[in-house]
Structure formats: C-alpha cells, structure tokens
C-alpha positions in Angstrom: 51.1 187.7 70.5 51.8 187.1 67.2 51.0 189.2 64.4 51.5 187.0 61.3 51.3 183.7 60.5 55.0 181.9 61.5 56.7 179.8 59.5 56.9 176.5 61.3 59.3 173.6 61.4 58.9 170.2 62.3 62.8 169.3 63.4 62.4 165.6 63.9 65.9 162.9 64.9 66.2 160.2 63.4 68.6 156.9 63.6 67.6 153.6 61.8 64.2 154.8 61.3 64.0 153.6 57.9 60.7 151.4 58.7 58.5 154.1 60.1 59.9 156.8 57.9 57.3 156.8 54.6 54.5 156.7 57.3 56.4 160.2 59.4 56.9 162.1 56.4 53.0 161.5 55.1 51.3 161.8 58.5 53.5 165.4 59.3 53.0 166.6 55.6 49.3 166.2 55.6 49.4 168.5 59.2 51.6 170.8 57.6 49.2 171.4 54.4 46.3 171.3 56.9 47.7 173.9 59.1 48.4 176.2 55.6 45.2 175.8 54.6 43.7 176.9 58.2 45.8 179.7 57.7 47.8 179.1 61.3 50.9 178.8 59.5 53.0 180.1 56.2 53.5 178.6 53.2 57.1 178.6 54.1 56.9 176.0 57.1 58.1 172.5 56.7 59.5 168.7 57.5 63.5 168.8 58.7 64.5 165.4 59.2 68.1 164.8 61.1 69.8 161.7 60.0 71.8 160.7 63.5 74.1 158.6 61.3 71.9 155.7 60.7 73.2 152.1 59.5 69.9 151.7 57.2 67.8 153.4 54.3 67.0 156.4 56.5 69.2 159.0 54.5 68.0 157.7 51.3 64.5 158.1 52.2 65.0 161.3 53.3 67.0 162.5 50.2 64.0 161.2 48.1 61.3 163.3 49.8 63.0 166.2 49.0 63.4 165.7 46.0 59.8 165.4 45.5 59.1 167.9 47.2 61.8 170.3 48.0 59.3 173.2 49.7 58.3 170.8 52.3 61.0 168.4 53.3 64.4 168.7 54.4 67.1 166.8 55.6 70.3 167.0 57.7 72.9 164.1 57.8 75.1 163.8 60.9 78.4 162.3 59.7 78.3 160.1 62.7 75.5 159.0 65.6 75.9 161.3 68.1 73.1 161.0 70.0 69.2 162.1 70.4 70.1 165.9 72.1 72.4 166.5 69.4 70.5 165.6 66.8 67.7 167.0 67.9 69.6 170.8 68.8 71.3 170.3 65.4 68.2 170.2 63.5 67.1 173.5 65.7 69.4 175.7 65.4 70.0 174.9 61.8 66.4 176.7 61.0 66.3 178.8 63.8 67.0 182.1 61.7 64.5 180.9 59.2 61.8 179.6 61.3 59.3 182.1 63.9 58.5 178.6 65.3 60.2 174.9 65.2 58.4 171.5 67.1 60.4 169.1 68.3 59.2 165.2 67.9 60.6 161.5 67.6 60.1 159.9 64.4 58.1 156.9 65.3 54.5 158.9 65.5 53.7 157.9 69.5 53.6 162.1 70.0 50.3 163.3 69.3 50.3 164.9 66.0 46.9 166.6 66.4 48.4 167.9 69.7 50.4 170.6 67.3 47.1 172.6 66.7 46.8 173.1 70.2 50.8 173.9 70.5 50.1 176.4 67.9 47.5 178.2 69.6 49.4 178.2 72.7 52.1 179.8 70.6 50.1 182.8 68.6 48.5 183.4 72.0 52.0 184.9 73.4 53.8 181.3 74.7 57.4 181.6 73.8 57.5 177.7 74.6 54.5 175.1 74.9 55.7 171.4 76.1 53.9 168.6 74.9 53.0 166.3 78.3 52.0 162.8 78.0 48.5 162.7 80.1 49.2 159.1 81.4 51.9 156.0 81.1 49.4 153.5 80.1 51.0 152.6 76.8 54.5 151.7 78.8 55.7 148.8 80.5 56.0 148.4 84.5 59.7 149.0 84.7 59.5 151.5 82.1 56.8 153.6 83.7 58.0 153.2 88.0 61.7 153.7 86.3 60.2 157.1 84.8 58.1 158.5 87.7 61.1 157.7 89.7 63.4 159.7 87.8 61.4 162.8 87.6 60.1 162.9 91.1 64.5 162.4 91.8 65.4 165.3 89.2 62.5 167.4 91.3 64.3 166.4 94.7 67.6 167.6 93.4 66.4 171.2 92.1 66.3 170.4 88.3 63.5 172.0 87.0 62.3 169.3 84.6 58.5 169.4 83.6 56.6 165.8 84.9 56.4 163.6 82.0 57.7 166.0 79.4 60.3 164.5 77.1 61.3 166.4 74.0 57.9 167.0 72.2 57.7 170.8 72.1 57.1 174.1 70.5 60.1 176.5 70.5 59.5 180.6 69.3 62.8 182.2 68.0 63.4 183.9 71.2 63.9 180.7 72.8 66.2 179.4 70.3 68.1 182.5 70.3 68.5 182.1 73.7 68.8 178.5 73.2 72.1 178.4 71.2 73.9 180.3 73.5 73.9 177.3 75.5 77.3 176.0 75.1 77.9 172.4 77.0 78.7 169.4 75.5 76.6 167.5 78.1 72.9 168.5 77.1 69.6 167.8 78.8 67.5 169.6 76.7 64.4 168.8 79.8 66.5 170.7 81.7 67.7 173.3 79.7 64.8 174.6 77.9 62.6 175.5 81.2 65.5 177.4 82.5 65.4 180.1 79.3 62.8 181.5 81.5 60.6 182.4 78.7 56.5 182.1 79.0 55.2 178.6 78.9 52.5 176.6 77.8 51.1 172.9 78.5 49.2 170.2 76.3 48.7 167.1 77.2 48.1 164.5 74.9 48.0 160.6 75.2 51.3 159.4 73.7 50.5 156.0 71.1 52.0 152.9 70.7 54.8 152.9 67.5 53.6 152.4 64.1 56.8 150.3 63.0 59.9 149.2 63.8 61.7 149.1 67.2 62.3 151.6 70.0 65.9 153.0 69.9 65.7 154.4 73.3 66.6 151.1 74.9 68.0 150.8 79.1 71.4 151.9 78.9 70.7 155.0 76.0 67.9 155.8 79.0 70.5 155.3 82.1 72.8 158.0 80.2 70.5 160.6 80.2 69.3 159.9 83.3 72.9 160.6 84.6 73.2 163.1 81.9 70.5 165.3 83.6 71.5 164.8 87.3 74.8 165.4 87.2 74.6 168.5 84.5 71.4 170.0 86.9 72.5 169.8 90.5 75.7 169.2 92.9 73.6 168.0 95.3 74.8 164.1 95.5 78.0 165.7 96.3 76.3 168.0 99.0 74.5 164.8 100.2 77.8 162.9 100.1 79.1 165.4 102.4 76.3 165.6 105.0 76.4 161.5 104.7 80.3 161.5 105.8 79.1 163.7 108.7 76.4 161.4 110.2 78.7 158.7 109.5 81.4 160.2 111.8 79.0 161.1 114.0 78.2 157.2 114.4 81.5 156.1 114.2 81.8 158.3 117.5 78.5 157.6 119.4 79.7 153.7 118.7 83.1 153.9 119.9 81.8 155.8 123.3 79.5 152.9 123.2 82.0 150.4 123.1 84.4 152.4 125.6 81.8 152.0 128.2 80.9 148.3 127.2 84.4 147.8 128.0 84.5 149.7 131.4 81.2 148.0 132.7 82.6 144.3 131.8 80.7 143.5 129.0 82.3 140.7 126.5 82.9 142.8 122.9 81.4 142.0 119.5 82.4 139.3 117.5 84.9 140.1 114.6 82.0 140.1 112.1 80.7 143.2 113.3 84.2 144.6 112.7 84.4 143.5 109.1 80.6 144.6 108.1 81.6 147.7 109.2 84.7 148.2 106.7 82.5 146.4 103.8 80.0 148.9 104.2 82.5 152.1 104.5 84.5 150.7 101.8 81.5 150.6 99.9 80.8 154.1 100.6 84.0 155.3 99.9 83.9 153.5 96.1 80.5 155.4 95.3 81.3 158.4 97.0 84.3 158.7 94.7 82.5 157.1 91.6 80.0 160.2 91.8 83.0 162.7 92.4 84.3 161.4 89.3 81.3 161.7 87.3 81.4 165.7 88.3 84.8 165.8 87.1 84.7 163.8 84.2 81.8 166.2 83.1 84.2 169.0 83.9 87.0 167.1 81.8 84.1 167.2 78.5 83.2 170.6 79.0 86.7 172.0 79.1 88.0 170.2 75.7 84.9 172.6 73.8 85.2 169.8 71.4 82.6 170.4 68.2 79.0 168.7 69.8 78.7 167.4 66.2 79.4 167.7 62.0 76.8 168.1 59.4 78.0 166.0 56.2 74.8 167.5 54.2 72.1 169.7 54.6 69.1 170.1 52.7 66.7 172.6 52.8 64.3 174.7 50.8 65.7 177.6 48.5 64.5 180.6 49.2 
C-alpha cells in the first residue's frame, strides 16, 4: 500500500486534437485540483500532453496552457507522427522518475474521467496497475463493436493475454514503468505488453462517452495495424496453425488420390477438369497467405533488428522543480 500521497500524471496523445483540446485540459485540471484537495494526490501531480506531430493548433494550445500554468500542464512535441503506442510510452516514460503514478487516456474525453477516483483507490490499496474497462459497446457502431469483440476473443485464442475491452485507459505505479521501459521492441502493443509485467492488478469499469468535438483519429486501417500489430508481436501461432493446415491438407491430397486410384480401377469415368483447376486455385491461394503471414513474422524481425530510435522529442515541457 502506499504510504504518501503520489504524485500523479495524466500522460494523454494527442494528433490534430486541436478542437477538443480547451475542453481536455479544463475537464482533467478541475480532477486534478479535485483530487489535491481530497488529499489523494500531491501538489506535484499534473496534465502531460504528447503532441504526435499534429498538422493543426494542437502544439500551440498546448504551449499556452503551460504558460499559464506551468505547475499543472506539460507538453511533449514529437518531431514527427509516429503513432498512438509511441506517443503514448513517450509521454510515460518521460515522467516516470518523477511521477509514483501516471494514467494513460485519449484526448477526446470518451474515458471516464470520474473513473480516476476509483483507479486511484485501487492504486493506494496495493494495485501496481488498474485498467480502465469499458462496461458495454453501446456508444459504437455495428462494425465497430462485432469487429472489436472479434478481435479480442481472436487475441484470447492465440495466447495474448489482452484484458476484454481494455484499450489504453490505465493507471501505471513506478514499478510497472520501471519495468515497463525495459521493454525494447519497436513493434508495441501496449494491451499486450502491460499485463505481462506481471504486477498486481486492478479493474474499473466505466461506460466509455461519445466525443465532445472533432473527429475520431482511430479510423479502419490505423485499427487493422494494431490489430496485426498485436497478433503477430503476441503469438506464432498462425504459423503453428499454418503448419498443422499443410498437414491435413496432405493428408487430403492423399485420401483423394487413393480415392481416385480406385475410381479408376472400379471403371468409374473421372472428374471433369474443373475439379482439377479449383483445386490449384484454392492451394495457390493457400500458398500466397501462408507466405504473406510468414512474411509479416519476418518483416517484424527485419524492424526489431535495425533498433532504430521508436521516436524524437523536438520539446519537452514540464514543471521546474
């Protein structure tokens, strides 16, 4: 349990949130001088807002809360987009020698604010990490919501140990993001990452809300990458499955050919040529996608080996201590 009261801090991504932004920083602000005054957190704990190299007044926004009030809000700016993860484990372990505590959340106010109190408590009552989880998919579309029960029930199938509808609203201690940067791989899946550190865990569920303003910048194919992202950095079983696929399909090939063989003996006219080329669509088929998925595998291997920087910081601004 925890002794004190930790210095928390919001990390929250942001790329061309320049709409919702004014609304973010007032809504988190008010929670964090709430929480101060309830005496749950220090005085230290604050707003860090990560600029993913937006195209709009994001940056500018972000500058100018901090200059109003440097104590609270801070700001990091990517020098190019390099995607939600990144941004999100840049802003992380940039405070995580400063902070006893850091929440992760998406700019556009659909997590739960009010849902941190009950993070918190989680937190001072020994949880080393407490995932927000969305109670129900009401507020999403149809394709939206099958596509996401799909792809955790998949992620569950293949061994990944993702938490059902937990995205990337969560409570971190400094344990965890001790433990956390020691994760090197270019290819992150924070979902998957975070339950592996193997520390104690919490739940809340909260009902996520619809966006204040603008648009949603997590559109199909951004949601296809780290969909692949997590499968292939989680689990070798397609390959596995590929394997045991190419079995039963020899298998086949062989029951069919003794089929034929006797088809032949007993006087029996054969197939027509369609059969014949149905067959080497559908193996040829096989073949593309089984080597499609083998080079997904490598091409991850390709990323991981070139230990190329996961991002740069062009500025950082943060409280004085």
């Amino acid at each position: 349990m925890v002794s004190q009261k930790p210095v928390l801090v919001i990390v929250i991504p942001c790329f061309n949130e320049g709409e919702v932004l004014p609304i973010t920083a007032q809504s988190l602000s008010e929670k964090i001088s709430f929480l101060v005054s309830k005496q749950l957190v220090s005085a230290k704990s604050g707003l860090l807002f990560v600029d993913d190299g937006s195209g709009d007044n994001t940056w500018t926004l972000i500058e100018k809360f901090h200059r109003e009030n440097p104590l609270v809000f801070g700001g990091i700016k990517l020098s190019a987009n390099r995607g939600h993860q990144n941004a999100l484990l840049c802003g992380m372990l940039a405070v995580k020698d400063h902070a006893d505590a850091v929440i992760t959340m998406d700019a556009d106010l659909q997590d739960d604010i009010d849902s941190i109190d009950q993070m918190l408590e989680s937190f001072l009552a020994g949880s080393e990490i407490v995932c927000g989880v969305r109670s129900d998919r009401k507020s999403d579309g149809f394709f939206k919501r099958t596509s996401a029960r799909a792809f955790y029930r998949f992620m569950v199938l293949l061994g990944a140990g993702t938490i059902y509808n937990h995205a990337d609203f969560r409570l971190i201690g400094k344990k965890a993001l001790q433990a956390l940067a020691e994760y090197n791989e270019a290819n992150l899946f924070l979902r998957g990452i975070v339950p592996q550190l193997g520390y104690k865990t919490g739940i809340v569920y909260y009902e996520r809300k619809k966006r204040f303003a603008g648009i949603s910048k997590y559109h199909l194919r951004k949601m296809l990458k780290l969909a692949l992202d997590g499968i292939t950095s989680f689990s070798v079983k397609p390959m596995r499955c590929i394997t045991v696929l190419g079995i039963l399909l020899l298998a086949a090939a062989l029951i069919m050919a003794a089929y034929f063989i006797f088809r032949k003996i007993s006087g029996y006219p054969p197939y027509p040529l369609a059969v014949l080329i149905c067959s080497l669509w559908g193996i040829g088929g096989l073949i593309v996608s089984s080597i499609g998925i083998m080079g997904e595998y490598t091409g991850k291997i390709y990323m991981e080996i070139k230990r190329r920087p996961r991002y740069h910081v062009e500025q950082f601004l943060f409280r004085q201590e």
